[in-house]
Every structure is written in structure tokens, then in C-alpha cells.
C-alpha positions as a printed NumPy array, in Angstrom:
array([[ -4.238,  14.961, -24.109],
       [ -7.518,  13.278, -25.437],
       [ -7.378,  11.813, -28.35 ],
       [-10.283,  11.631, -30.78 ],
       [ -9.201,   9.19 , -32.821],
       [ -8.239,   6.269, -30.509],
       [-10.873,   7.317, -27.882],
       [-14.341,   8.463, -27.567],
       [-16.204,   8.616, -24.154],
       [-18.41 ,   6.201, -25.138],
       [-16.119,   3.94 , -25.725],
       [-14.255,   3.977, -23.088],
       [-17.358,   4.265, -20.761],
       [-18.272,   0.552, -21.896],
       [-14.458,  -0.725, -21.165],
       [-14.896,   0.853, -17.943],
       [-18.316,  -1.138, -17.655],
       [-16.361,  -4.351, -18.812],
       [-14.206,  -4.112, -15.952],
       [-17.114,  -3.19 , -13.186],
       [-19.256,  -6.691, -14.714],
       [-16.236,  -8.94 , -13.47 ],
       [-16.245,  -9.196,  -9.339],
       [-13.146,  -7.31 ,  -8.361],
       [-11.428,  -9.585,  -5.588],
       [ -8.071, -10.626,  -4.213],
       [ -6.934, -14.317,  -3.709],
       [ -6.074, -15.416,  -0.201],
       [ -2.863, -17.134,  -0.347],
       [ -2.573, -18.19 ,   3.854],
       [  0.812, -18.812,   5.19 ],
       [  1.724, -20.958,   8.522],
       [  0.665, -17.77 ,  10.9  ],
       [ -2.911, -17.834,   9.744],
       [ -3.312, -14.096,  11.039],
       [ -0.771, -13.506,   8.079],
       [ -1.73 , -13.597,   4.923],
       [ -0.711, -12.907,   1.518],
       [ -3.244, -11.127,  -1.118],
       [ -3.001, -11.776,  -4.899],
       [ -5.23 ,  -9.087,  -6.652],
       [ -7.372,  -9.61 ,  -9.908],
       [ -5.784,  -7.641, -12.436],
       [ -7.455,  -6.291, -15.809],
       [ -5.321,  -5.693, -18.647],
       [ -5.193,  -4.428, -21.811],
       [ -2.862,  -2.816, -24.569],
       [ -2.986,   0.34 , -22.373],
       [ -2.312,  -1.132, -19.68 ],
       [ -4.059,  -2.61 , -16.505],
       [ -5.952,  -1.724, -13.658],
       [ -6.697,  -3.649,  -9.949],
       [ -8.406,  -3.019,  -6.903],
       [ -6.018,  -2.667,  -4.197],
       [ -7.825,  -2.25 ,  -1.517],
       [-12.174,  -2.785,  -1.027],
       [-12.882,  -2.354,   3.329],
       [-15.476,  -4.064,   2.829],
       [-14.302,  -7.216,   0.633],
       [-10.873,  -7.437,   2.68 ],
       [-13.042,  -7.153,   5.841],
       [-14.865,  -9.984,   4.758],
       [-11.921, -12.274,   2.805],
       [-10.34 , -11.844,   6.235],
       [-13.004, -12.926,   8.543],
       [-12.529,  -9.113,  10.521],
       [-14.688,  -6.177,  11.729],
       [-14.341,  -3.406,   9.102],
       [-13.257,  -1.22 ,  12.203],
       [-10.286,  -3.349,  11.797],
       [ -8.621,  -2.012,   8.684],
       [ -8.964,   1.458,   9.71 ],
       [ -6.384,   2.677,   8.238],
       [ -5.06 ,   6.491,   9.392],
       [ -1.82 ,   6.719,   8.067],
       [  0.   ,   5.808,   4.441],
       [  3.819,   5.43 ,   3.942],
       [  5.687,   5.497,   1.063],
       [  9.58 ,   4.866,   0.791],
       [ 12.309,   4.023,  -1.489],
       [ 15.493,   2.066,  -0.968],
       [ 18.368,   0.664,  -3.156],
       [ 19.942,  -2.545,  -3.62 ],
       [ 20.523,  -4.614,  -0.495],
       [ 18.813,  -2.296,   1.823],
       [ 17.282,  -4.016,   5.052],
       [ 14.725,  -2.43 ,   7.125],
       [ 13.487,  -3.895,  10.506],
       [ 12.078,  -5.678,  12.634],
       [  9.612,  -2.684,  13.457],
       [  6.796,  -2.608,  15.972],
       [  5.275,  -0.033,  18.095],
       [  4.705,  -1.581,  21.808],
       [  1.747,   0.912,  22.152],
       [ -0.499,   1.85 ,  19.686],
       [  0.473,  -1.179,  17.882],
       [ -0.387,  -1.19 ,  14.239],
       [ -1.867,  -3.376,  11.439],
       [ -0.085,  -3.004,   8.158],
       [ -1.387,  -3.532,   4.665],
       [  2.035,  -3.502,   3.051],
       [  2.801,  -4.068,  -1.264],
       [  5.715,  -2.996,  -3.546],
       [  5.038,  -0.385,  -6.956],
       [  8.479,  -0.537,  -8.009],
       [ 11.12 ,  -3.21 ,  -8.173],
       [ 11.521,  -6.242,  -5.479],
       [ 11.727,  -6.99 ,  -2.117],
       [ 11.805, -10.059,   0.858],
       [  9.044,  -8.996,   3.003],
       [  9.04 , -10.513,   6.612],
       [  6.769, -10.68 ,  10.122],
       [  7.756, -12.183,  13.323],
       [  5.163, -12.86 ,  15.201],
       [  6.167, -11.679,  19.156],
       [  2.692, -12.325,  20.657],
       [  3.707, -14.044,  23.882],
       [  0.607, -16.216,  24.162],
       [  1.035, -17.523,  20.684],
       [  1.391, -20.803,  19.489],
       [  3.465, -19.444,  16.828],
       [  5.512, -16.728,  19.095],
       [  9.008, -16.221,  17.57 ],
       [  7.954, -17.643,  13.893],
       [  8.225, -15.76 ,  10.985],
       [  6.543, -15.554,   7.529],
       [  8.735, -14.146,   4.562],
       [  7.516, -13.55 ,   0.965],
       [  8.482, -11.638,  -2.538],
       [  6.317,  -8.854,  -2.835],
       [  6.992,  -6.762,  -6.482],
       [  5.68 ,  -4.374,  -9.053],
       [  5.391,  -7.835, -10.965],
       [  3.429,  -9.841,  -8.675],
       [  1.34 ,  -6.905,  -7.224],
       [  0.919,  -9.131,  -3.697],
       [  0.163,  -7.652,  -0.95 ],
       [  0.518,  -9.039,   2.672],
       [ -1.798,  -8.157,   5.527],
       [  0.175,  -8.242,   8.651],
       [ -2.103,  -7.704,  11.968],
       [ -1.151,  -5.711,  15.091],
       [  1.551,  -8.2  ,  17.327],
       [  4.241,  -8.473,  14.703],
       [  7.734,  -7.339,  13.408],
       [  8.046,  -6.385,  10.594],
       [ 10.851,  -5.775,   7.788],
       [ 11.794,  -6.19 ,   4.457],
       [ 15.14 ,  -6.375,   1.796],
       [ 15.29 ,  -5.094,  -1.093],
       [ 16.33 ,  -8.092,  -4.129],
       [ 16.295,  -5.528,  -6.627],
       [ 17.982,  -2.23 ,  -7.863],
       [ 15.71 ,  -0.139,  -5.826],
       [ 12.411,  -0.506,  -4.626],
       [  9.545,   1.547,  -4.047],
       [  7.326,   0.187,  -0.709],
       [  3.75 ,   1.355,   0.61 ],
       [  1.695,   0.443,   3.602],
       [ -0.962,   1.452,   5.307],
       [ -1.47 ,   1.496,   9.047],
       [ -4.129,   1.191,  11.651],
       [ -2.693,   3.527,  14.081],
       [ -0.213,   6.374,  13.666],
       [  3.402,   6.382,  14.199],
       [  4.671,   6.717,  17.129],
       [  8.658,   6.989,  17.692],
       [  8.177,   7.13 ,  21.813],
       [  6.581,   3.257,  21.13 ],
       [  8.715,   2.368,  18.377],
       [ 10.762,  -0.599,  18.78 ],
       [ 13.433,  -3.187,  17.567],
       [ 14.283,  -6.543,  17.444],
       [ 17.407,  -7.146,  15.352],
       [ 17.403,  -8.623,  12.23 ],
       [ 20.039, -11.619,  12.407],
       [ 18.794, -13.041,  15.756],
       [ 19.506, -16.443,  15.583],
       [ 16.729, -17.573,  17.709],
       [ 14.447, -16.157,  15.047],
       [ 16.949, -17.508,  11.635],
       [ 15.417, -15.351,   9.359],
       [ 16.194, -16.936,   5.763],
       [ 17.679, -13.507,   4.262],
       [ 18.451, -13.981,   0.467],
       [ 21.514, -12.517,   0.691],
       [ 24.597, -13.268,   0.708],
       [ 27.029, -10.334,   1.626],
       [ 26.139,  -8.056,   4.891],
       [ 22.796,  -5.813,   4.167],
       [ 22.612,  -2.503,   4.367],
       [ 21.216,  -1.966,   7.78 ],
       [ 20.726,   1.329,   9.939],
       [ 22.399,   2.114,  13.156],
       [ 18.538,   1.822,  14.867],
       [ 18.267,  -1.03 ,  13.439],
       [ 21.591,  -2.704,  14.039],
       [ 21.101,  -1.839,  17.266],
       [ 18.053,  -3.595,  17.243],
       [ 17.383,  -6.381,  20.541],
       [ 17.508, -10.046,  20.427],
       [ 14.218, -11.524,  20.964],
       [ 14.883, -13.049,  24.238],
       [ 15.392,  -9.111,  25.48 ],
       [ 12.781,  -7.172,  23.367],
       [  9.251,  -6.039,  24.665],
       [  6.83 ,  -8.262,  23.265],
       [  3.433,  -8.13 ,  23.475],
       [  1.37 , -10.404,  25.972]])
């Protein structure tokens, strides 16, 4: 309900303007897989509250050193896990998919693999805390695995994707394989699907070329 006494269109007209006179951009924070990279938004505060751009085409396009026809996105995903909760390592073998991926409630451990067979970082990973708190996001091109634990109670996880899903292409690669040794910060057995237990090693999985 609008109220007249702590608001007035005008007034919050020029706030809005405050916020539109400061460049709204994202840090790059780069990681060993320089495809993968980890985005710390500018966020405006107040005692109401805050506000941040969380996603610009055109500026990530540009941060990123990509066409715009490269964060295309089609398709947005929203799910919620509890405590100890592992999902992955996802990847669609056709109609692979780029993944803008962030947190809006609670905490997780957010990993890629990267299973491009040509790369000089094939079978590396990149993992990173991505929370409500933080508000990072992590850009994760087509090529990669992908997967994530939840730290906290429950957690709350979006992405967006370049291409739709498709279960015929989905696949697998297990979460524990050693030849990956995925630093998990856990200490008792995860949560973990039957898909996803099920999962392949590495060594067996389709990767791409």
C-alpha cells in the first residue's frame, strides 16, 4: 500500500535517478578455466533495501569478450533443495548449454568440470560459494559439468540456459570420481539421486571433442 507519508513519487523518482547516474556493472572475478568465470554484481542499498542488475546482454556480452548471440538465453530454472543435497555433474551431449547460474536463498558449493577433450584444462574443475549473501553469479559456457551442494539449511538456485533441456541428451558423470577429486565440503555422504549416483566416471562418459 502507498504510503503518503514516507513516499511521494517524486521522491522516489530521484532515488530511482540516483541509482541510474552510477554505471550498473558486475566485477569479473576469473578462475583457472578462463572460460569460467565468477560475477560479483554492484549492489545499491538503502534502509529499504537494495537493488542490482543481474543480468545486462549487452554489458555481460562485452565483460565477457562474447557475441551477444551467445547469452541467448531460452530457458530459466528455479529449484530448491535442503541441507546436504548434491546435484550433478549435468551436461547435455547435444544441444549443449551455457548456464548463468546464482543462489536467492541460503548457500551452496557450485562446481564445473570442464570435459572438452581438446582442452588444456580437460578434467579440471572450478568450485565456488555462491549465496543470497554474496549475490555471485558464475557464467559457465557450453562443454562443462556442472553441479552444486547445498552448505546451508536449504537453498534456493536459478540459472539460465542457452538451449533447452533435453532429457534424450542429458548426461552424467558421477560426482566422487577420483580422477576428477572434487573438494566437496562435506563430511558425511551427500544426498545424491539414483541418476546421479549412477552417474559415469570420466574415463567412460561422453565428452565433448
Amino acid at each position: 500500500m502507498y504510503n503518503a507519508y514516507t513516499s511521494s513519487p517524486r521522491r522516489d523518482l530521484e532515488r530511482f535517478d540516483q541509482f541510474l547516474a552510477v554505471p550498473l556493472n558486475m566485477k569479473l572475478i576469473t578462475t583457472h578455466i578462463p572460460d569460467v568465470v565468477i560475477l560479483e554484481p554492484t549492489v545499491f542499498g538503502d534502509e529499504r533495501g537494495f537493488f542490482f542488475e543481474s543480468f545486462h546482454q549487452r554489458r555481460l556480452a562485452s565483460l565477457l569478450g562474447l557475441p551477444e548471440s551467445a547469452l541467448h538465453f531460452v530457458q530459466d530454472n528455479h529449484s530448491k533443495s535442503v541441507a546436504n543435497v548434491l546435484r550433478g555433474l549435468h551436461y547435455q551431449i547435444q544441444q549443449p548449454q551455457g548456464k548463468l547460474v546464482r543462489v536467492t536463498q541460503g548457500e551452496v558449493f557450485d562446481v564445473v568440470v570442464d570435459i572438452r577433450k581438446r582442452s588444456a584444462t580437460f578434467g579440471q574443475w572450478v568450485g565456488t560459494i555462491l549465496s543470497a549473501e554474496n549475490k555471485h553469479q558464475m557464467w559457465i559456457p557450453p562443454g562443462f559439468a556442472h553441479g552444486f551442494l547445498v552448505t546451508s539449511d536449504s537453498a534456493e538456485f536459478l540459472y539460465k540456459a542457452t538451449d533447452y533441456w533435453a532429457p534424450e541428451h542429458e548426461r552424467c558423470i558421477v560426482w566422487n570420481d577420483p580422477a576428477i577429486g572434487i573438494q566437496w565440503p562435506i563430511d558425511a555422504m551427500p544426498t545424491v539421486s539414483a541418476k546421479d549416483v549412477n552417474g559415469k566416471l570420466l574415463a567412460d562418459a561422453e565428452v565433448f571433442a
